[in-house]
N, C-alpha and C positions, 0 to 999 in steps of 0.2 A: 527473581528469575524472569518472569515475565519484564523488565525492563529490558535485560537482556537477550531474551527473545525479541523485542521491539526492538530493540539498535542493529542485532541481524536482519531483521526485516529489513530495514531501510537502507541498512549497506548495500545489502544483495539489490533490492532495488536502482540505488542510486550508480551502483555499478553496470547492472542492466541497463539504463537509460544510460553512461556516457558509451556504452561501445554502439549503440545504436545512433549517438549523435557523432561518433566519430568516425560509423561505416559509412553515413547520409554525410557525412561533412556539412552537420545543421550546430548551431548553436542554444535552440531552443528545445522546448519539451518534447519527446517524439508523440505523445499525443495531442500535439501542435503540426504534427508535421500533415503537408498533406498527402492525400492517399495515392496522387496520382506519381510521386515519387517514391512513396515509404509501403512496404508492405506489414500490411497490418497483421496475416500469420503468415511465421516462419520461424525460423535457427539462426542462432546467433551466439559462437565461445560455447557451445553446450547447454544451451536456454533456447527451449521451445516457447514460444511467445502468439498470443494471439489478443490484439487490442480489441476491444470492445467499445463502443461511445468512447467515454470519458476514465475507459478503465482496461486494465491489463490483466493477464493470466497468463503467467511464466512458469515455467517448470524445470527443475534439473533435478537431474539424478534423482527423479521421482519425488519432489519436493514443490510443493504447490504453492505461490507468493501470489495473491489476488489483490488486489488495492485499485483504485480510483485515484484519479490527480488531476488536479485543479491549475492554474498557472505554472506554480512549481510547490504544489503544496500536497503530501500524499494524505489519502484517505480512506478510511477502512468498517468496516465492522466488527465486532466481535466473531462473526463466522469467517471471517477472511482470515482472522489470526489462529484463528480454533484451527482452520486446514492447514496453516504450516505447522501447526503444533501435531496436528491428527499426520502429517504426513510425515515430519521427519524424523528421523531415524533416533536420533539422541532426544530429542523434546517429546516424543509420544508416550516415553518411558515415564513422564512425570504426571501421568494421570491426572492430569488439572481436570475441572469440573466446569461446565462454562461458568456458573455463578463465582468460582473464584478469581476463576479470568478477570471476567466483568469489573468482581470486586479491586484487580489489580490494576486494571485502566484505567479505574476512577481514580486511585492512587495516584496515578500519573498525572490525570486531569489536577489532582490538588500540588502536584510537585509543577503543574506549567509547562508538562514537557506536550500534552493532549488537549484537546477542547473538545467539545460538541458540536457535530459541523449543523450549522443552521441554515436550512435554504430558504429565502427570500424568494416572492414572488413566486409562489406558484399560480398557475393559470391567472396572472394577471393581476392577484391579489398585494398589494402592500406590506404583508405580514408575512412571518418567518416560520416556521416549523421545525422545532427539533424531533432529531430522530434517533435511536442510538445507532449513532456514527461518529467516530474518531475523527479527527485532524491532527497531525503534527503540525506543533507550531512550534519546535526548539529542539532542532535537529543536536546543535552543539552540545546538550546538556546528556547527549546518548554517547558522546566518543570517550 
């Protein structure tokens, strides 16, 4: 179920992001866009939205979608998927526990559809840092 849960995630997302590149008449990520044309909160189709850095908080019908994105790559934590599960209507019901979560993402990490997003270079340094944090890297393998 939680795959499932993830493939709505990324829909909802990725549907979010083309009406926002089709009201900007942009072609690229709206957290590419810049601010002096794009506004960072507002409504859109029914989607309260407000970017953050490198990261979004979208809401509908009281349903909370938090994610981070990189060129075109989404990303997340286990508490970003915990609040669509804590807020929506039909997935709240399934009482997941974060450790099962957790334990269901790393499933995914071993199916190749997730990674561990590793940041490089912090303050200067050559070396990388994992952190638990998600990447999608195989959007196809959700439709």
């Amino acid at each position: 179920m939680i795959e499932k849960i993830l493939t709505d995630y990324i829909k909802f997302i990725r549907r979010f992001e083309a009406l926002l590149k089709d009201k900007y008449k942009q072609d690229i990520n709206p957290c590419s866009f810049s601010p002096t044309f794009f506004e960072r909160i507002g409504s859109i189709d029914g989607i309260e939205y407000h970017f953050h850095g490198s990261g979004c908080t979208a809401k509908k019908d009281s349903v909370i979608y938090t994610y981070d994105i990189g060129i075109n790559e989404i990303k997340f934590t286990k508490w970003n998927l915990t609040e669509l599960i804590r807020t929506h209507p039909e997935y709240q019901k399934l009482n997941y526990s974060p450790e099962y979560i957790e334990y269901e993402l790393y499933q995914l990490i071993n199916k190749g559809i997730l990674d561990w997003l590793t940041i490089e270079g912090i303050e200067g340094t050559p070396f990388g840092c994992v952190f638990k944090c998600y990447r999608v890297v195989r959007e196809s393998s959700l439709d």
